[in-house]
Biopython code that builds the backbone (N, CA, C, O; Angstrom):
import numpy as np
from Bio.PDB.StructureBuilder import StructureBuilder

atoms = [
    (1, "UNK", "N", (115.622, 46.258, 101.306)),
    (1, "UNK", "CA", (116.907, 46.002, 101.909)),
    (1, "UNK", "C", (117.545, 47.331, 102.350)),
    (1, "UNK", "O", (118.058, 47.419, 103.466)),
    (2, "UNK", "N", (117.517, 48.546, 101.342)),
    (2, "UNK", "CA", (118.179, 49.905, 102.283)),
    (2, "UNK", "C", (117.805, 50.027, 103.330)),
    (2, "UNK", "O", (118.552, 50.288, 104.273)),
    (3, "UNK", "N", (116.127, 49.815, 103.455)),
    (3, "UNK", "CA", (115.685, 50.900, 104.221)),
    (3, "UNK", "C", (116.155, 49.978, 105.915)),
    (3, "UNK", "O", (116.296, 50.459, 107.039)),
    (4, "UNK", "N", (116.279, 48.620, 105.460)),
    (4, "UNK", "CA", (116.698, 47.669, 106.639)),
    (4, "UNK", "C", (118.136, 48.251, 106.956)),
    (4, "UNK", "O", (118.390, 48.571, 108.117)),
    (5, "UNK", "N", (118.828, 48.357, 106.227)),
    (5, "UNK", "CA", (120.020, 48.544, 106.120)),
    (5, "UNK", "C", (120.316, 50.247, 107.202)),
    (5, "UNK", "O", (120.952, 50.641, 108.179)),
    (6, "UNK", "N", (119.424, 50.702, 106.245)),
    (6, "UNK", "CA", (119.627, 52.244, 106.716)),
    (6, "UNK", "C", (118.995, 52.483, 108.362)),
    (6, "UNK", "O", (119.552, 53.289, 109.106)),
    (7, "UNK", "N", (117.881, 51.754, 108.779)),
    (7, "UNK", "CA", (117.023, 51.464, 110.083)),
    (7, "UNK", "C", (118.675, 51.523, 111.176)),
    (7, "UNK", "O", (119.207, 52.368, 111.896)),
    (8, "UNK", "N", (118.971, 50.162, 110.764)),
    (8, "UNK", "CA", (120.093, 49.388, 111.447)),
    (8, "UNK", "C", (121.446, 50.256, 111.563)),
    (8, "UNK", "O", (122.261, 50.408, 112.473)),
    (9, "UNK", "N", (121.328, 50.801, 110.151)),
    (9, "UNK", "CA", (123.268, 51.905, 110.567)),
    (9, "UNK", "C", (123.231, 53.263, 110.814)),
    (9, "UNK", "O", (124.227, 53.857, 111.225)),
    (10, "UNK", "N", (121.939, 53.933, 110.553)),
    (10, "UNK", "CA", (121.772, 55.461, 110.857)),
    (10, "UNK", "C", (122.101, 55.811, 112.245)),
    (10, "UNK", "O", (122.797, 56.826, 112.215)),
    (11, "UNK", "N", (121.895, 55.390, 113.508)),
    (11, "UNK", "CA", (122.585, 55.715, 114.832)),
    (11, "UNK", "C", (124.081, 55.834, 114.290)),
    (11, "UNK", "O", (124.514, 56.986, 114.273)),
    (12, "UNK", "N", (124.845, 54.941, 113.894)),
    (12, "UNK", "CA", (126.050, 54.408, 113.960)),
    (12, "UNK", "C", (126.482, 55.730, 112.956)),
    (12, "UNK", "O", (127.453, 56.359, 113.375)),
    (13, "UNK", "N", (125.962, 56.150, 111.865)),
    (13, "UNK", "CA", (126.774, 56.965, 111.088)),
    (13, "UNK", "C", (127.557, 58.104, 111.556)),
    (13, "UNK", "O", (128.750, 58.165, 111.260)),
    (14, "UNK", "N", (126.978, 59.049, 112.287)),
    (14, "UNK", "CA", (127.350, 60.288, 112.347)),
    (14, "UNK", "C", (128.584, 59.874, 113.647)),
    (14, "UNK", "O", (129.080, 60.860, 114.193)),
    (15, "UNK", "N", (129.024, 58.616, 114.089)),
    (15, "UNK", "CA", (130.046, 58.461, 115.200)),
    (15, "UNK", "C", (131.036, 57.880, 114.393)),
    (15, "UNK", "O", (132.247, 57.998, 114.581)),
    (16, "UNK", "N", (130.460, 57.209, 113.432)),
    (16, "UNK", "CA", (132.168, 56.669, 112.859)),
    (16, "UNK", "C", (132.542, 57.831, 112.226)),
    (16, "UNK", "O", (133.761, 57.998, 112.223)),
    (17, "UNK", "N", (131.744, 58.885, 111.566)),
    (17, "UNK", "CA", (132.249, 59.806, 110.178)),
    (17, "UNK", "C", (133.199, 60.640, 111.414)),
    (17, "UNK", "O", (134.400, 60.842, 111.236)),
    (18, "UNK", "N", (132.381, 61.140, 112.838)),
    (18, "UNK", "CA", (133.075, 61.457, 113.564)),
    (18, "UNK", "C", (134.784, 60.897, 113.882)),
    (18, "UNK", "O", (135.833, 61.413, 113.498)),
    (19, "UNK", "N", (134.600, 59.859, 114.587)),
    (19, "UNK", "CA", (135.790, 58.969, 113.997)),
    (19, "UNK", "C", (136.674, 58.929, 113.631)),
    (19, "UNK", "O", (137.829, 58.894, 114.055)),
    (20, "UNK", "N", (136.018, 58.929, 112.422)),
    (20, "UNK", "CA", (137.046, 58.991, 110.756)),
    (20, "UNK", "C", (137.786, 60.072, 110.428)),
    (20, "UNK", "O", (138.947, 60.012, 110.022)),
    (21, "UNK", "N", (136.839, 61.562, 110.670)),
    (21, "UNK", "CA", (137.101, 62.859, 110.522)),
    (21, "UNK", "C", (138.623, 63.035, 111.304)),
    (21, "UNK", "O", (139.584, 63.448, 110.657)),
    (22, "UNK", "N", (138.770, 62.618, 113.018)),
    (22, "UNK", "CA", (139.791, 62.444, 113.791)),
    (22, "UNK", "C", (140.399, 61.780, 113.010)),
    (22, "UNK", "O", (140.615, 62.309, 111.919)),
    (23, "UNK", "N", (140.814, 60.654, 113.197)),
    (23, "UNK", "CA", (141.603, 59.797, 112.490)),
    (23, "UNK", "C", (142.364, 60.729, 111.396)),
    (23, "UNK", "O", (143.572, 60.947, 111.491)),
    (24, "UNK", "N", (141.759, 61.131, 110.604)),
    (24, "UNK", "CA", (142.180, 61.706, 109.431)),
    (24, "UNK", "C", (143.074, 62.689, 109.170)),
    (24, "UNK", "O", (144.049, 62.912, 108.452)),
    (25, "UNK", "N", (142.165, 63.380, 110.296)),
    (25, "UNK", "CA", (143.188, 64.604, 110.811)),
    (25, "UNK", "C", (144.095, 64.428, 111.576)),
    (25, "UNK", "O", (145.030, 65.185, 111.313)),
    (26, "UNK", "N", (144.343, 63.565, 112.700)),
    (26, "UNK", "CA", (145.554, 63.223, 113.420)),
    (26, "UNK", "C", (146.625, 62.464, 112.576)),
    (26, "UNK", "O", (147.831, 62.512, 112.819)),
    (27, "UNK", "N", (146.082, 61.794, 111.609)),
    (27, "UNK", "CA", (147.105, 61.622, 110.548)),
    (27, "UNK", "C", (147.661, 62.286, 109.603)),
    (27, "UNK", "O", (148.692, 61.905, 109.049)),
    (28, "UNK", "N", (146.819, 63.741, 109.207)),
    (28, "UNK", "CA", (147.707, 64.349, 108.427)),
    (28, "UNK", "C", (148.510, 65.049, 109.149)),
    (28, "UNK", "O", (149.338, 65.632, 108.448)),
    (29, "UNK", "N", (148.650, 65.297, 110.585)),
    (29, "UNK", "CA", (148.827, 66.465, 111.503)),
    (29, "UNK", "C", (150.550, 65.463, 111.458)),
    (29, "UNK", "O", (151.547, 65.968, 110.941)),
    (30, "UNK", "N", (150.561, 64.399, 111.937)),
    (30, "UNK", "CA", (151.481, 63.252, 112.108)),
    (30, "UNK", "C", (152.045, 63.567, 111.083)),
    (30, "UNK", "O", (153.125, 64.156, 111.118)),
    (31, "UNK", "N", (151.490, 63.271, 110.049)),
    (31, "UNK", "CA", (152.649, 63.180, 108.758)),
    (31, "UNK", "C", (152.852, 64.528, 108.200)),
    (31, "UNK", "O", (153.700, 64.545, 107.307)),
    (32, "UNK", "N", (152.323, 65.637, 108.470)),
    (32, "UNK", "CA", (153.133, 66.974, 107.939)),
    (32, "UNK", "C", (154.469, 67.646, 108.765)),
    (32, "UNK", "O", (155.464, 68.227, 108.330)),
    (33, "UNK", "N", (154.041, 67.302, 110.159)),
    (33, "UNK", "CA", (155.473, 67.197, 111.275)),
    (33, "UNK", "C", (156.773, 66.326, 110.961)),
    (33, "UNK", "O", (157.891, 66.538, 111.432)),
    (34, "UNK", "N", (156.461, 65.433, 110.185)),
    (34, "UNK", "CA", (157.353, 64.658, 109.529)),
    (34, "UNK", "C", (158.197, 65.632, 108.256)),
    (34, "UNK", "O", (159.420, 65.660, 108.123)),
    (35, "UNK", "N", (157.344, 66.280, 107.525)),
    (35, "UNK", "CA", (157.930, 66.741, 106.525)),
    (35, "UNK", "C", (158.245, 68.285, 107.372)),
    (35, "UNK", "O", (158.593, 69.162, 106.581)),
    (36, "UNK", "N", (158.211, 68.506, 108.090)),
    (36, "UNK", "CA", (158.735, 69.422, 108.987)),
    (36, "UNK", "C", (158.517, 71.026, 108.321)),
    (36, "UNK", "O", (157.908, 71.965, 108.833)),
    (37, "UNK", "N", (159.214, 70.976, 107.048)),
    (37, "UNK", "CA", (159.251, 72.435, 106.693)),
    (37, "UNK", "C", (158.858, 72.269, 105.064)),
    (37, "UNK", "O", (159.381, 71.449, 104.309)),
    (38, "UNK", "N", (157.743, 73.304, 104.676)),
    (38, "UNK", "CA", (156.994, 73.915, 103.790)),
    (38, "UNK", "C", (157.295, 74.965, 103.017)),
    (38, "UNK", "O", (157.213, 75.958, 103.740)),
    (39, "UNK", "N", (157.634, 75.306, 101.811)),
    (39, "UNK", "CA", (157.726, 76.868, 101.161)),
    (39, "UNK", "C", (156.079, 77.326, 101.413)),
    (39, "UNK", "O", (155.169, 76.532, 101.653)),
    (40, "UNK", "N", (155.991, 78.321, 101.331)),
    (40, "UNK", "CA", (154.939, 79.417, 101.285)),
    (40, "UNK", "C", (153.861, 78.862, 100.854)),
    (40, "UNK", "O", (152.917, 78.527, 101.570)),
    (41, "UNK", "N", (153.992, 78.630, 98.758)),
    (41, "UNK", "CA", (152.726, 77.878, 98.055)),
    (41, "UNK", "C", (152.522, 76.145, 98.624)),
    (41, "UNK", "O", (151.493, 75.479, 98.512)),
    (42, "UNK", "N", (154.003, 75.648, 99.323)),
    (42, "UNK", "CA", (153.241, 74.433, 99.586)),
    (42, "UNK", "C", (152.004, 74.286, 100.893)),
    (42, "UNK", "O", (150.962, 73.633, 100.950)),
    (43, "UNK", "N", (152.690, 75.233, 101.881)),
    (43, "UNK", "CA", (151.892, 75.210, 103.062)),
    (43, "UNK", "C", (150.332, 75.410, 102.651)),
    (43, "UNK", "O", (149.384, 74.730, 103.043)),
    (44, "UNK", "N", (150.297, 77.132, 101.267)),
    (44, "UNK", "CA", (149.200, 76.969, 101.635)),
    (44, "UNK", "C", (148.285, 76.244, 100.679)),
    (44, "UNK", "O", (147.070, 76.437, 100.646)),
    (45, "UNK", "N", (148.839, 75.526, 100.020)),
    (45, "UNK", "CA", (147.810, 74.261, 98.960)),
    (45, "UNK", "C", (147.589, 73.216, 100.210)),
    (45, "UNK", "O", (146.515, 72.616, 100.192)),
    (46, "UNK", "N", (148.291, 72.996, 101.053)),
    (46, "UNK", "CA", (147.943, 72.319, 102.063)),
    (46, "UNK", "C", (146.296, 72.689, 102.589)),
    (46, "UNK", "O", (145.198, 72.203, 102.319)),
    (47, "UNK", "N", (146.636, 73.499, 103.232)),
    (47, "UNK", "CA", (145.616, 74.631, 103.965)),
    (47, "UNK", "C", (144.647, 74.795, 103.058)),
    (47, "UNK", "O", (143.764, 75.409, 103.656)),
    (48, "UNK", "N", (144.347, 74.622, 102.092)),
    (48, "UNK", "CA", (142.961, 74.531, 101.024)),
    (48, "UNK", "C", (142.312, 73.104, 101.093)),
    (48, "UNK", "O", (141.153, 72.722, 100.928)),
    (49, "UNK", "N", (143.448, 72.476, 101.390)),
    (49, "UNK", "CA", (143.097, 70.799, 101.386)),
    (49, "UNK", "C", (142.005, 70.527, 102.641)),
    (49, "UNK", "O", (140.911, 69.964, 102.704)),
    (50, "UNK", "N", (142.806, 71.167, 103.529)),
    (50, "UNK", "CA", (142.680, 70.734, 104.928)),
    (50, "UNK", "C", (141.195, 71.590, 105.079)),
    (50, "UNK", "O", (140.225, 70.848, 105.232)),
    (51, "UNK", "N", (140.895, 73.121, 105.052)),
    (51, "UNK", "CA", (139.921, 73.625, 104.885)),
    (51, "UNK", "C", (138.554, 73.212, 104.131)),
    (51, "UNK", "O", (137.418, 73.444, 104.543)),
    (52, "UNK", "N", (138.943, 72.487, 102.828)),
    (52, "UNK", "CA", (138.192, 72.181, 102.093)),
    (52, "UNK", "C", (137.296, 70.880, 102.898)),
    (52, "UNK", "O", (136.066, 70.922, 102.941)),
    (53, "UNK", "N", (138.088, 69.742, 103.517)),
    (53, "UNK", "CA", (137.716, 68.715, 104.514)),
    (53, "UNK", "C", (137.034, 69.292, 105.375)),
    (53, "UNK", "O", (135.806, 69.222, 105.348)),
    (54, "UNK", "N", (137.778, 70.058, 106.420)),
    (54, "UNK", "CA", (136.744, 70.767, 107.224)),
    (54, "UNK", "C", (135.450, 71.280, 107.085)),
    (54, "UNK", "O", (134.489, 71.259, 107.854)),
    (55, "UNK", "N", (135.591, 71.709, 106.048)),
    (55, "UNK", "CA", (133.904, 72.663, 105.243)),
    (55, "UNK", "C", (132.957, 71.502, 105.294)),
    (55, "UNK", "O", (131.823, 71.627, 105.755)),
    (56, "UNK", "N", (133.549, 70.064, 104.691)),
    (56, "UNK", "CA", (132.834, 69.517, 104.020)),
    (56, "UNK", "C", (132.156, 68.543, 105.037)),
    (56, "UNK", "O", (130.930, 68.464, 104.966)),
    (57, "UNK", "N", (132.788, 67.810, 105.950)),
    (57, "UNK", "CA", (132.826, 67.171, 107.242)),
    (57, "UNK", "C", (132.515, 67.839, 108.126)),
    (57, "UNK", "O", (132.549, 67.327, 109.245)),
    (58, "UNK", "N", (132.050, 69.364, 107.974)),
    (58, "UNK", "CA", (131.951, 70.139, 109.256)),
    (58, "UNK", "C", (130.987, 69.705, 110.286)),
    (58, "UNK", "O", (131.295, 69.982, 111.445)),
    (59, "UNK", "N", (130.102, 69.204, 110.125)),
    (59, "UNK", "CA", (128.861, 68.254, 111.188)),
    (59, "UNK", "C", (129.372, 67.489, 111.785)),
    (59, "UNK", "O", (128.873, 67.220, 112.878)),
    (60, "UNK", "N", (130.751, 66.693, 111.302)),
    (60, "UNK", "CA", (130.901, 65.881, 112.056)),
    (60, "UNK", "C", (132.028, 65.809, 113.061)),
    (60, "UNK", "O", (132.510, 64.847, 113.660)),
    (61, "UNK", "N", (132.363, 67.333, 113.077)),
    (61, "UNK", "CA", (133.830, 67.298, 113.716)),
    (61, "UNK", "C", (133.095, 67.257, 115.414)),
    (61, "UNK", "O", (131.982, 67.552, 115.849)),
    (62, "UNK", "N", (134.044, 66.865, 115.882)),
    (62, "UNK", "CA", (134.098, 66.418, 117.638)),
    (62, "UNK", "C", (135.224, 67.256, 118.143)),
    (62, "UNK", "O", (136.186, 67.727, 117.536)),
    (63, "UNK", "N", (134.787, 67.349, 119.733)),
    (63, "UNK", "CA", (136.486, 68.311, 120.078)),
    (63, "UNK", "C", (137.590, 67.924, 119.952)),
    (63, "UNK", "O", (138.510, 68.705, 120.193)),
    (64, "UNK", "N", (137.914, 66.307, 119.442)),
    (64, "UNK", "CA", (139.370, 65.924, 118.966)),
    (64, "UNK", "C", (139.082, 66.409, 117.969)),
    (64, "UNK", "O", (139.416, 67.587, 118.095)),
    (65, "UNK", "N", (138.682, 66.276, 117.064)),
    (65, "UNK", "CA", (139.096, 66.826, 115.427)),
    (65, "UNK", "C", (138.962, 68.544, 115.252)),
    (65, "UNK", "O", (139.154, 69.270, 114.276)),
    (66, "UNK", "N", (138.695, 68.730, 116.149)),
    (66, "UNK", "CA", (138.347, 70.281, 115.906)),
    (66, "UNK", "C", (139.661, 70.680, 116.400)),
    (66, "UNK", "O", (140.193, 71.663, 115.884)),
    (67, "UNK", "N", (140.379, 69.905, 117.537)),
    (67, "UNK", "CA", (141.656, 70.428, 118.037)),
    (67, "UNK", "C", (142.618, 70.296, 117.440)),
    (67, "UNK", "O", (143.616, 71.015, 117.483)),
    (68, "UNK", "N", (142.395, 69.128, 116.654)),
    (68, "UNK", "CA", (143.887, 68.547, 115.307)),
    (68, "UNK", "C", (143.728, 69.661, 114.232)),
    (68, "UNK", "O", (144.751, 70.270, 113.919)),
    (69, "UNK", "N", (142.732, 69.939, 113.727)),
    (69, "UNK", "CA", (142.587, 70.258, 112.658)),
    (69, "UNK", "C", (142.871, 72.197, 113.114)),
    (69, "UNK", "O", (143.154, 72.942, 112.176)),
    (70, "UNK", "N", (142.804, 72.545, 113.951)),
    (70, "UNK", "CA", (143.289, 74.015, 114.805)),
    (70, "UNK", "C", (144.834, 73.800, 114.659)),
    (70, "UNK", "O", (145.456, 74.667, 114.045)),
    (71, "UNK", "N", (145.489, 72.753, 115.155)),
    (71, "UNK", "CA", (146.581, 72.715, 115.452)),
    (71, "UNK", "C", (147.164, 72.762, 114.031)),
    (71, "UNK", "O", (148.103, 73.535, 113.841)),
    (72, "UNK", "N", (146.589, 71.825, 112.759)),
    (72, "UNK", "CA", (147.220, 71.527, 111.457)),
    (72, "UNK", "C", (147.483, 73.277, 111.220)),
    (72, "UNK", "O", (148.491, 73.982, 111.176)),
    (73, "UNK", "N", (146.048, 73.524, 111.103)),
    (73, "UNK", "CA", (145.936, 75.085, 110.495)),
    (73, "UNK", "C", (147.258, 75.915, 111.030)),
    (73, "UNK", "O", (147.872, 76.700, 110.307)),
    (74, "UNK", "N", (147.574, 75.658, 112.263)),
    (74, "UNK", "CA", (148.356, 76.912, 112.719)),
    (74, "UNK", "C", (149.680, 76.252, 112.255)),
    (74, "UNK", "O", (150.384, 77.012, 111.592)),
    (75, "UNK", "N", (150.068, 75.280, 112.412)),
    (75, "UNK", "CA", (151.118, 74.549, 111.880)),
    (75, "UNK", "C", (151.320, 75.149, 110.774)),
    (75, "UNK", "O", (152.361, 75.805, 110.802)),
    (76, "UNK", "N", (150.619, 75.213, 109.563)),
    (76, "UNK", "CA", (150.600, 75.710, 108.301)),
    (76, "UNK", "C", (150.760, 77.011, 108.327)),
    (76, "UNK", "O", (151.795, 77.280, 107.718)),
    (77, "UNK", "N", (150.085, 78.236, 108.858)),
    (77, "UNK", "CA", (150.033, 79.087, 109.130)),
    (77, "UNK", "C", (151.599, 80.072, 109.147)),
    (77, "UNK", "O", (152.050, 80.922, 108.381)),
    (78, "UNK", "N", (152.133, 79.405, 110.520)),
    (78, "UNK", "CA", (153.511, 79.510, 110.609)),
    (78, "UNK", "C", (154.447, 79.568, 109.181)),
    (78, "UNK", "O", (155.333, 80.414, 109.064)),
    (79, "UNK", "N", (154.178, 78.667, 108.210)),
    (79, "UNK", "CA", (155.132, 78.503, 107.208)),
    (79, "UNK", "C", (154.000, 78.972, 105.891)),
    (79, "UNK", "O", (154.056, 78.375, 104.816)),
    (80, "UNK", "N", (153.283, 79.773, 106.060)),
    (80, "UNK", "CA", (153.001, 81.095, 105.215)),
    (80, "UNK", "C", (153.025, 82.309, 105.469)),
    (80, "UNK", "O", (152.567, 83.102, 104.647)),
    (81, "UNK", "N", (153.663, 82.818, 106.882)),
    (81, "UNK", "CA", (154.140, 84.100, 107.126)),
    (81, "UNK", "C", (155.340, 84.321, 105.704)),
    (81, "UNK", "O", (156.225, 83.667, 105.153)),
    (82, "UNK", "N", (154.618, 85.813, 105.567)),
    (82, "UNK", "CA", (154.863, 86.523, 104.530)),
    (82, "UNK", "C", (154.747, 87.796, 104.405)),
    (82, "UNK", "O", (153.873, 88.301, 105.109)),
    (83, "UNK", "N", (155.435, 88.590, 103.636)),
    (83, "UNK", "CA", (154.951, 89.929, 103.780)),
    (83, "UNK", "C", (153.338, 89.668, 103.489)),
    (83, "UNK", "O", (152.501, 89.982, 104.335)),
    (84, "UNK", "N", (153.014, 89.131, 102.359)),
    (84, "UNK", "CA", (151.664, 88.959, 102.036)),
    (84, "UNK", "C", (150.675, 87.937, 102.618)),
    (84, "UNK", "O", (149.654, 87.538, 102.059)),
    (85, "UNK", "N", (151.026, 87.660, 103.543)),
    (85, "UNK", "CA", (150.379, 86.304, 104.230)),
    (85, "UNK", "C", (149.018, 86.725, 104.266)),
    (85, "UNK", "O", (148.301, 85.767, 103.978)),
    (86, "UNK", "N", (148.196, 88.023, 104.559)),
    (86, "UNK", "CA", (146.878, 88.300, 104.624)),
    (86, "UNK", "C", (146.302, 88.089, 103.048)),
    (86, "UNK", "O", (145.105, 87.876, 102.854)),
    (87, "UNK", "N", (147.079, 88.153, 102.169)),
    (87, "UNK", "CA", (146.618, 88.292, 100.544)),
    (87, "UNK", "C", (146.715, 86.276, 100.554)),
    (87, "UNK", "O", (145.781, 85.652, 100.051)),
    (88, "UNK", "N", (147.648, 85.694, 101.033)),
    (88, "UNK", "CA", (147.379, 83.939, 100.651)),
    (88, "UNK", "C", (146.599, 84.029, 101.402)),
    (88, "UNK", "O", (145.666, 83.915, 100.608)),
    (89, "UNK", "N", (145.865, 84.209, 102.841)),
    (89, "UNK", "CA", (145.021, 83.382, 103.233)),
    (89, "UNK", "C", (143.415, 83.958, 102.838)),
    (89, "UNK", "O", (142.246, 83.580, 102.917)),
    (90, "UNK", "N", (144.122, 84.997, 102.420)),
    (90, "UNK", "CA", (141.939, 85.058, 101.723)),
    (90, "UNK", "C", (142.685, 84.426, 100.184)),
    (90, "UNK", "O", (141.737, 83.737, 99.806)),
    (91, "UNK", "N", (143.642, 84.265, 99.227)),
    (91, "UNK", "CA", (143.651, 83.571, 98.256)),
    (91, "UNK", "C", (142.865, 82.080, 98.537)),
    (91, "UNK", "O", (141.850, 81.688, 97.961)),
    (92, "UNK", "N", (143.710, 81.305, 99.689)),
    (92, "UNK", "CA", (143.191, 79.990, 100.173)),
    (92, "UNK", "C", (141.873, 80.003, 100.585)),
    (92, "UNK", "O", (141.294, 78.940, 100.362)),
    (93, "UNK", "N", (141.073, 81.046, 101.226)),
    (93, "UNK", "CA", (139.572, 81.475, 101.276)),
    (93, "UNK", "C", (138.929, 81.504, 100.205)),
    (93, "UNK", "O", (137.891, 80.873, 100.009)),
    (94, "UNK", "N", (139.399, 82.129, 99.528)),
    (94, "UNK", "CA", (138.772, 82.214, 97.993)),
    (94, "UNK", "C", (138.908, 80.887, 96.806)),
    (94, "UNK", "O", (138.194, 80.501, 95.880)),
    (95, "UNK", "N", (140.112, 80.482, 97.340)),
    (95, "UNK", "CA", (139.717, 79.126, 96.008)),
    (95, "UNK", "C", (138.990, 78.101, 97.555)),
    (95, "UNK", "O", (138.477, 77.143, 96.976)),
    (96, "UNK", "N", (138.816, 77.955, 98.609)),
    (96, "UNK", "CA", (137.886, 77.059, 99.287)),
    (96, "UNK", "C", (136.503, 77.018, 99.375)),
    (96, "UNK", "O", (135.655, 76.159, 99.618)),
    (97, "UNK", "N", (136.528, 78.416, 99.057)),
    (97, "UNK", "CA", (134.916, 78.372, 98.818)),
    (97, "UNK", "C", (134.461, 78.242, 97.241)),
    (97, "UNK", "O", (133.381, 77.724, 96.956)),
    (98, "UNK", "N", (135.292, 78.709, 96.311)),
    (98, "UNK", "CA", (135.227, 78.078, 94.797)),
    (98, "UNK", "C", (134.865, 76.382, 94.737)),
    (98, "UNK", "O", (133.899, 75.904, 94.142)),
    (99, "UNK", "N", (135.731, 75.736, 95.386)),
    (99, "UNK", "CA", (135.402, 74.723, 95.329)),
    (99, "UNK", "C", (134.198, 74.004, 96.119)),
    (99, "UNK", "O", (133.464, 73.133, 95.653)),
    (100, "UNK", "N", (134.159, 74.478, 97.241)),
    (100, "UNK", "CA", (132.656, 73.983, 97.708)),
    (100, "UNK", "C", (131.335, 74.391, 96.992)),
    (100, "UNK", "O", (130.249, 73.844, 97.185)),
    (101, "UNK", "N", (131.617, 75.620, 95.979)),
    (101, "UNK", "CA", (130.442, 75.766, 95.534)),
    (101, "UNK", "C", (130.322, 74.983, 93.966)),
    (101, "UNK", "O", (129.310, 74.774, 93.297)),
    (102, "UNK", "N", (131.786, 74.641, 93.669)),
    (102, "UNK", "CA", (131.908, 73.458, 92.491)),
    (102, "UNK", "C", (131.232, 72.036, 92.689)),
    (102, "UNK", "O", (130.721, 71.308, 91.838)),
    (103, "UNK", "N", (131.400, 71.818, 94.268)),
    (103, "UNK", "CA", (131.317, 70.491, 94.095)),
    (103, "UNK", "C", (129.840, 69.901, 95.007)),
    (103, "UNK", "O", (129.368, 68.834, 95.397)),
    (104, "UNK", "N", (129.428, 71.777, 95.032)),
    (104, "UNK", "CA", (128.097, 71.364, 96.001)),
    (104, "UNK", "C", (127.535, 70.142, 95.951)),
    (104, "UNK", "O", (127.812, 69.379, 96.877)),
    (105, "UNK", "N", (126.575, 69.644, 94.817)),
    (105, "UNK", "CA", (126.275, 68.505, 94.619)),
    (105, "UNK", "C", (126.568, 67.354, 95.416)),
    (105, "UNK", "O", (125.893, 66.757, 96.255)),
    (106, "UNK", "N", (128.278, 67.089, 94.757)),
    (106, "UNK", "CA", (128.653, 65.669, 95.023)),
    (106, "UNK", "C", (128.862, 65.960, 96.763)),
    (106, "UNK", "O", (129.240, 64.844, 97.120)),
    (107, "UNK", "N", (128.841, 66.479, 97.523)),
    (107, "UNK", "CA", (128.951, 66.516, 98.846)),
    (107, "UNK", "C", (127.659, 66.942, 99.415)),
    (107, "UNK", "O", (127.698, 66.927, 100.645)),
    (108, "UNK", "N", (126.980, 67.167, 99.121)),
    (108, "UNK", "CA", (125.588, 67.346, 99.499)),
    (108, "UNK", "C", (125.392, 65.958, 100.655)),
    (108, "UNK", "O", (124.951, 66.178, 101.783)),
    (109, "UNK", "N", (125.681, 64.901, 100.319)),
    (109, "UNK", "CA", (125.038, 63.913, 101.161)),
    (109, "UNK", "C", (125.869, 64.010, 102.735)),
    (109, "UNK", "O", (125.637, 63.302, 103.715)),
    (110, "UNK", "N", (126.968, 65.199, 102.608)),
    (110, "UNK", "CA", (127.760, 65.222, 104.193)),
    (110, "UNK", "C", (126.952, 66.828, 105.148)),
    (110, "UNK", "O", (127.213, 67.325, 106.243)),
    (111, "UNK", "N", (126.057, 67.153, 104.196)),
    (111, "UNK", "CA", (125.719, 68.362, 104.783)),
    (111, "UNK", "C", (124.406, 67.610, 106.183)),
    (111, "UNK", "O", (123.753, 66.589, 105.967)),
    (112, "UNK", "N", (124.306, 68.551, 107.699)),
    (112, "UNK", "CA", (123.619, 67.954, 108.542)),
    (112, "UNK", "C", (122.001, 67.795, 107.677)),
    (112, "UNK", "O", (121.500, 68.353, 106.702)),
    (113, "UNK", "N", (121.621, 66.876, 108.501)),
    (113, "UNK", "CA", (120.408, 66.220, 108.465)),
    (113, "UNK", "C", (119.311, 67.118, 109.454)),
    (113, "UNK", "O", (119.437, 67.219, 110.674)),
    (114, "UNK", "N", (118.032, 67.844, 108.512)),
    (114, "UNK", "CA", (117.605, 68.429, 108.768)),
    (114, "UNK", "C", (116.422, 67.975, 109.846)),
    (114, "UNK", "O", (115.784, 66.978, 109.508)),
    (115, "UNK", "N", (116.132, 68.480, 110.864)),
    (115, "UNK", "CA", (115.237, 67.598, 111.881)),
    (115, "UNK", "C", (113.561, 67.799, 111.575)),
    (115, "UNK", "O", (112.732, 67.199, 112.258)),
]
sb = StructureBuilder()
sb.init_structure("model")
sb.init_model(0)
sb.init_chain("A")
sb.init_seg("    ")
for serial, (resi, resn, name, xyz) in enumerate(atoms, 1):
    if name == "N":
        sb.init_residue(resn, " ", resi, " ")
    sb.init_atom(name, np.array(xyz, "f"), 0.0, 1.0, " ", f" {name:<3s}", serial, name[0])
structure = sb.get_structure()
C-alpha cells in the first residue's frame, strides 16, 4: 500500500510543501504587520523562528516564498536595529544553526532528494 501510495503522491509532494511553505509565510508576514511593533528580543526570537523554517523547508521555497520570507526578515530586521544589532544577528545565527544541528534527525525527511 505505501509504495502505491507513494507511486501516486511523489509528483504532487514537492508542489504542495511548495505551497504550504508560501502560505505560511504570507501568513506570518500578515499577522506580524498586525502586531506592528516589536522590542529588540521579540523581533529577534521571531527571526530564529522564521530562519529556522527557512533552513528546514529550504528545497522547497519558490519565488513567492522566497520573497515573503525576504520581506518578513527585513521587517524584523528594522525592529532589531541596535547599537548591537551585528552581535543579535549572529546571536540569532548561532542559536539557528544550534538547532538545526539538534534536530537534524527529526527533519531529515525535508532535506532534497538525492538524484
Amino acid at each position: 500500500v505505501y509504495d502505491d501510495v507513494m507511486g501516486i503522491a511523489k509528483p504532487w509532494v514537492h508542489k504542495v510543501m511548495q505551497t504550504l511553505l508560501w502560505m505560511i509565510s504570507d501568513n506570518f508576514y500578515s499577522l506580524m504587520r498586525r502586531v506592528g511593533d516589536f522590542c529588540v528580543t521579540g523581533a529577534m526570537q521571531v527571526y530564529v523562528e522564521i530562519e529556522f523554517i527557512r533552513r528546514v523547508l529550504g528545497s522547497f521555497e519558490s519565488p513567492a516564498s522566497r520573497e515573503t520570507l525576504r520581506d518578513v526578515r527585513n521587517f524584523l530586521e528594522r525592529h532589531m536595529m541596535s547599537p548591537s544589532y551585528g552581535e543579535l544577528k549572529q546571536k540569532a545565527e548561532d542559536i539557528v544553526v544550534k538547532a538545526l544541528k539538534s534536530t537534524r534527525v527529526m527533519f531529515a525527511c525535508f532535506a532534497p532528494a538525492s538524484q
